[in-house]
N, C-alpha and C positions, 0 to 999 in steps of 0.2 A: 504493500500500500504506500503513495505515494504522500503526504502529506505536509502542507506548507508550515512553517514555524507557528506555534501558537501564539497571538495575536492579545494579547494583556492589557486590560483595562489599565490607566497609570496615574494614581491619586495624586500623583507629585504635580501632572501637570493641572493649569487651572482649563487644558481642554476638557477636563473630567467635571471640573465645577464652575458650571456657567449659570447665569440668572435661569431661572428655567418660564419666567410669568409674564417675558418677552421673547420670542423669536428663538432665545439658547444662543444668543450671541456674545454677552458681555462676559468677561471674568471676572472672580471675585476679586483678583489681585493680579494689576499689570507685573508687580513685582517678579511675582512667580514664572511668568514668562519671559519676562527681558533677560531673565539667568539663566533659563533653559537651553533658549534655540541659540548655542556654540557651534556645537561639532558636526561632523556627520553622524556621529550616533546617534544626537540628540534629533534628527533629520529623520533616521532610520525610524526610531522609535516613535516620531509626530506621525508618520504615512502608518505604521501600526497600528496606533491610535484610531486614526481615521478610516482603516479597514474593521478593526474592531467593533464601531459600532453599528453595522452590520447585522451584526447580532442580534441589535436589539428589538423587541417586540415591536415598536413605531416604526422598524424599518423591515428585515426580511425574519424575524422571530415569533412573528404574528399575521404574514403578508397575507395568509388565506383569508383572512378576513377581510379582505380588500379585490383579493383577486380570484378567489371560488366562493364564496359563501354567497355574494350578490347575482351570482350566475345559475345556469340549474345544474351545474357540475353537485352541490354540496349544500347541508343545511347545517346550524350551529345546534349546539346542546342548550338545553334549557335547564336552570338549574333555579328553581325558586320563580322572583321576582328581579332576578340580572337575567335584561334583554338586549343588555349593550351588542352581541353579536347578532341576535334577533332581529333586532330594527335591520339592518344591513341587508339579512334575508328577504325579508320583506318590504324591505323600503318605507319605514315610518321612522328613520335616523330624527335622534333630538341633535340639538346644535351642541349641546350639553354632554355628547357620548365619550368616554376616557379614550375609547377607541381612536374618534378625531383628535383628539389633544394628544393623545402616544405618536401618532403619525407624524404631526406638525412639529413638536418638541424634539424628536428624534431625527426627525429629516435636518431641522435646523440648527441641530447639534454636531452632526456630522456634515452639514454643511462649512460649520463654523472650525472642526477644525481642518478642515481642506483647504478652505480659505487660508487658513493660519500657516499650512506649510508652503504654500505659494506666496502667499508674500514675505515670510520671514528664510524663505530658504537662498533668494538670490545672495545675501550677507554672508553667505559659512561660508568659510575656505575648507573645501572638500573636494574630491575626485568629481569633476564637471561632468564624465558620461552620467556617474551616481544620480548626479544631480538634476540633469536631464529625465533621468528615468521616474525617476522619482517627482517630480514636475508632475510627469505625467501621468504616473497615478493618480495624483491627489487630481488632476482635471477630469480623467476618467470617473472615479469616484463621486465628483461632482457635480456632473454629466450624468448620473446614475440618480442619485438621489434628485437632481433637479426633477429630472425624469418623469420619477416614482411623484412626485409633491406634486406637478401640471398635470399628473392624469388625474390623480385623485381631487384636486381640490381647483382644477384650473385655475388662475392669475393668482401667482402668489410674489411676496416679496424676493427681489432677486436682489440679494446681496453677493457681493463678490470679492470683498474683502473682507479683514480682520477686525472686528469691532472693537473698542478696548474702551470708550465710555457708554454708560449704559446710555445714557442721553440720545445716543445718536441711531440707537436703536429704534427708535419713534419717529423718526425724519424716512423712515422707508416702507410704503403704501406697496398695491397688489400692481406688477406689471403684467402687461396682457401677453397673452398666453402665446402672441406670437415672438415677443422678446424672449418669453424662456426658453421657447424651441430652438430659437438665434443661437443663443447664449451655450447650450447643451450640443449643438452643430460643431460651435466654433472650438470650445473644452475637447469633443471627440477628434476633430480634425487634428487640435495640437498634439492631441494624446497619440493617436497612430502614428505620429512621422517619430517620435522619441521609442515609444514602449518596444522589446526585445519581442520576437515572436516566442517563447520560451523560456522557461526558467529551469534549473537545475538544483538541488539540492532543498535546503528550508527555504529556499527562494517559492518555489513553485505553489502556487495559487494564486502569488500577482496578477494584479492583469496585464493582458499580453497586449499586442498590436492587433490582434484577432480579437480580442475581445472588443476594443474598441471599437476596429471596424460592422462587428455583428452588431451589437448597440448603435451604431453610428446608423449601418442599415434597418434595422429594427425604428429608429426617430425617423426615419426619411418616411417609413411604409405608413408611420401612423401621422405625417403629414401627406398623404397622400402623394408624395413626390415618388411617382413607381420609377424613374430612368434613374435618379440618384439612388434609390434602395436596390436594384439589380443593380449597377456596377460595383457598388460597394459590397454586395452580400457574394456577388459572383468573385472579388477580391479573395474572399476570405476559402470559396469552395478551391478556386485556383491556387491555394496556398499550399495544399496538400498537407495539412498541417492536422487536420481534421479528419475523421472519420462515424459512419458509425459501426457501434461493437455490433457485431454477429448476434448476441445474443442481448435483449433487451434487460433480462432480470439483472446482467454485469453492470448496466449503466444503473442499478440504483446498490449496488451490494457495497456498504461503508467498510468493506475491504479493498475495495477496486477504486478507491475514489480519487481525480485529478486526470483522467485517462484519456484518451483518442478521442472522445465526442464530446470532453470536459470543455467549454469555452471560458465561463468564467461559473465559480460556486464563491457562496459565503461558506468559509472554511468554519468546522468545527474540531474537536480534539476532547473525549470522553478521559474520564479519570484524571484528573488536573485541578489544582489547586491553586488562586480559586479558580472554579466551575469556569468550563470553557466547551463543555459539551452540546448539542442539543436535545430539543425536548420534543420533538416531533414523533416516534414511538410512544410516550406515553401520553402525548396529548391527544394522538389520534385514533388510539384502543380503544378495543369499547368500555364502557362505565359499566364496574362491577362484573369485571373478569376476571379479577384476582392475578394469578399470575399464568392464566389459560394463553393468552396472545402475547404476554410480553412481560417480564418482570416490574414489579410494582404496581400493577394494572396501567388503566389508561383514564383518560378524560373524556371519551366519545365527542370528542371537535371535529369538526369539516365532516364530515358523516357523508359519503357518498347518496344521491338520490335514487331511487330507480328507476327513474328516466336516465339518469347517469349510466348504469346498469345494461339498461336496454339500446345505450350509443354503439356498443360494443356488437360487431359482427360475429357471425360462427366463426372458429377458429381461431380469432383473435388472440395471441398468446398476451397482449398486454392487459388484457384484462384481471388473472389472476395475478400479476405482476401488482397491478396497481392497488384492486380492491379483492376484500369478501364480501360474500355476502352472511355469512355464520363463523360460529368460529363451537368451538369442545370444549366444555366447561371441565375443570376439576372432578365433574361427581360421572365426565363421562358422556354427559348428554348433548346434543346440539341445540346451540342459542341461534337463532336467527336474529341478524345486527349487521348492519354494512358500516365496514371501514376501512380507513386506507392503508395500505399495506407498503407503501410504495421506502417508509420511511422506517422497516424493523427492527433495525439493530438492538442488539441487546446492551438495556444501559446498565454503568458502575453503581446507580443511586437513579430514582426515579426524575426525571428530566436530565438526565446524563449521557448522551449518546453520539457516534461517532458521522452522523450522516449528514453530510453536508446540505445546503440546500441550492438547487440549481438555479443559477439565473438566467445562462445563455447555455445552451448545448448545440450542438450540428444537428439534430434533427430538427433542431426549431429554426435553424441556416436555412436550411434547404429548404423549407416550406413555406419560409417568408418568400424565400429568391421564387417559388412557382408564382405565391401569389403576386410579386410583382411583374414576372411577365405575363401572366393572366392579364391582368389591369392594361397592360402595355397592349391588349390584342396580342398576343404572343404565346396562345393556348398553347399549342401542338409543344413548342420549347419546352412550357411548363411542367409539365404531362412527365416526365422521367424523373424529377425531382421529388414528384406527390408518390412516386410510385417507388421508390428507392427505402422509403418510409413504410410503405405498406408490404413490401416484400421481406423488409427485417421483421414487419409484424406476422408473418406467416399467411400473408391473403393476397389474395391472384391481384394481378398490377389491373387497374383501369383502363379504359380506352376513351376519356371522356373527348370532345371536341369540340363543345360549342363553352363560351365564356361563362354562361351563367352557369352552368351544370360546374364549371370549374370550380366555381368558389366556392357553390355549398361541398364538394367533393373536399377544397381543401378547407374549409371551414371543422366540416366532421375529425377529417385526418388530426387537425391539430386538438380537436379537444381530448380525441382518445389516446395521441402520442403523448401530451402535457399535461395532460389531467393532473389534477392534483401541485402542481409545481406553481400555483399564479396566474395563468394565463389567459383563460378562460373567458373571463369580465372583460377588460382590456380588448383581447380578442373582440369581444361582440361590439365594444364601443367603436372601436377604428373601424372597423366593417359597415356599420352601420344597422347592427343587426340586433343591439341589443333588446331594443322596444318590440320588436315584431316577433322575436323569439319568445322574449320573456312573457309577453303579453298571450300569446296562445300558448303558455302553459301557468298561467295567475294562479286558478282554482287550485293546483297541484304542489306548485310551491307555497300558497297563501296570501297571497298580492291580493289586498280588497279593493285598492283604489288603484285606478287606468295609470300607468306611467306616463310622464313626460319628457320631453328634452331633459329638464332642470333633474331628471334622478339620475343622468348620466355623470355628474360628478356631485363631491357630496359636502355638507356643508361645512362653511370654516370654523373652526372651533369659537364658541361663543367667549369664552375669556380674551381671545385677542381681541374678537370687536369689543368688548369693554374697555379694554386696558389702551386701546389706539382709534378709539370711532372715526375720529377726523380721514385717518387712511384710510382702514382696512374695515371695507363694509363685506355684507354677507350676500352669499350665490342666490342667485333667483328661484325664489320656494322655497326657501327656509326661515 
């Protein structure tokens, strides 16, 4: 198993302690930082940092609730009277949900310190390729999270430097959603000409130039720009740098992880002090399994649907890969209970486990590249790419040839290749597909009220517009 350095939270610096009841920009103390950023190590260790938080629940520690639970991929557990995932299912989100406020704080937390290693990193005297690389991390990085924040909450504050009085935190309103596309273009662009196609050693889970460029194409398709998203996604297939595994269940085994179809993951590392693991096996077991599916039990989250179930063709070997539908209790008997299977690893201590989580991989390459020459008029092209996917899944390649049949063709492809991974929601958004889908299946997921435009991104957390009214006003319908 390949596995990149582990990645440490670091209390020393004030990246770790920012205001949190504005944006996550200010430090408690300039002090602590103007001693810090000297060296290259001190350099090494800020892009850590900034990979690190990651991790966290507002960013990919919690993303299913953002990116399958509003889709008909998955539905949340319900536990009592917390509906905070609930609302999300069914789209009665308050402005008030921790949900929204974890997303926003943590986005602009690791926004903040990317920002930090780019402006404070031109000053070290250090190995200038280092320096470069590491540049482009943190752009990448920021480029990633900007990302993440204009899909879910369009027009948000784009800051791009280092904030160091809280004051000046308040002087920055919501720019429209076409500056942050700009902005996360321009971060991608600088980051591929710097980032190594590869790392080696505890290097490895950086991100690469490949990653970059997939991200880079991935922004383009969901600006609709399909000539910019195929030359760049075709960049990355042309790399050879990428492949997919032969066998699908490898691409998810937390023994094999960093591999041939790896683009970029949020790295995790089980048994580590402190905790550096994930918690994706036991959050996604089922409730009151004891230790039938996974040690410690589970939390029954993201719950596959069975419309989810039924996306799946005969044959399909990704299906047991990804989901159950039962599992074998303790006493011997079968429980019927759908969940996802995609994330098993057996953990050290309950939320302790070694599985990464994926952000970009080559199957989701190649099926963005179809659908942009789809869009392009460029069916027949497309057509080996959607089929290159469906033949690692074990089902006969397609003959599609008219454009519309394409897209629902790759539409399907991608929820059952990605299931589970984020993608899902998103998907429907950039397609345009989410209202018409979700809406003929309302009764089944629980939608009482007709969606609009306004439930395709979701509302700003209610403490900013208190805390900033003059800027930072709230999305339409909420």
């Amino acid at each position: 198993m390949k596995k990149k350095i582990v990645i440490a939270f670091l209390a020393a610096l004030s990246l770790t302690s920012c205001r949190e009841e504005f944006l996550d920009l200010s430090p408690v103390s300039t002090t602590s930082t103007n001693n810090f950023f000297k060296t290259q190590a001190d350099m090494v260790t800020a892009i850590n940092a900034a990979y690190a938080i990651l991790q966290a629940p507002g960013q990919y520690g919690n993303f299913y609730i953002v990116g399958e639970i509003p889709s008909d991929n998955t539905t949340p557990v319900l536990s009592g009277s917390v509906t905070d995932q609930d609302e999300f299912d069914k789209f009665y989100i308050r402005t008030t949900n921790p949900v929204l406020l974890e997303r926003w704080n943590d986005g602009y937390r690791g926004i903040y310190r990317t920002n930090t290693v780019i402006d404070r990193i031109g000053a070290v005297n250090m190995n200038e390729a280092l320096k470069a690389r590491i540049t482009g991390e943190a752009k990448f990085l920021r480029a990633l999270m900007y990302f993440n924040m204009v899909r879910v909450f369009g027009a948000v504050p784009l800051v791009l430097k280092e904030i160091t009085d809280p004051a000046e935190g308040y002087e920055y309103g919501r720019a429209p959603v076409t500056e942050v596309y700009a902005q996360i273009i321009r971060d991608l662009t600088d980051a591929e000409k710097v980032l190594p196609a590869s790392y080696t050693g505890t290097d490895i889970g950086r991100a690469t130039s490949g990653a970059a460029k997939s991200l880079l194409g991935k922004v383009y398709l969901t600006n609709r720009q399909y000539a910019e998203a195929a030359a760049k996604l075709k960049e990355v297939i042309d790399s050879g740098q990428y492949a997919l595994l032969p066998n699908y269940a490898d691409v998810f085994n937390a023994a094999n992880e960093n591999h041939k179809e790896s683009i970029f993951d949020v790295q995790y590392k089980k048994g580590l002090v402190p905790r550096e693991g994930s918690g994706f096996a036991n959050a996604f077991a089922p409730e009151n399994s004891g230790n039938a599916v996974v040690l410690f039990g589970g939390g029954g989250n993201n719950r596959p649907t069975p419309d989810m179930e039924q996306a799946y063709e005969a044959g399909d070997v990704r299906r047991n890969v990804s989901m159950a539908t039962s599992y074998v209790n303790a006493a011997g008997n079968r429980v019927d209970y759908y969940f996802v299977k995609k994330y098993l690893d057996t953990p050290v201590v309950s939320g302790d486990s070694d599985d990464n989580w994926p952000v970009l991989r080559y199957a989701d390459v190649l099926l963005m590249y179809a659908e942009a020459l789809n869009e392009l008029g460029r069916t027949a092209e497309a057509l080996p790419y959607l089929n290159q996917v469906r033949t690692r899944a074990g089902l006969n390649a397609l003959s599609v040839t008219a454009q519309e049949a394409m897209r629902l063709a790759i539409e399907q492809e991608r929820r059952v290749e990605l299931a589970f991974e984020g993608h899902r929601w998103f998907d429907l958004v950039r397609t345009g597909r989410a209202l018409p889908v979700l809406q003929a299946k309302a009764t089944a997921i629980g939608i009482k009220t007709p969606l609009t435009q306004n439930n395709l991104i979701w509302p700003i957390p209610q403490s900013q517009i208190d805390i900033n009214p003059t800027k930072i006003q709230q999305n339409e319908g909420y």
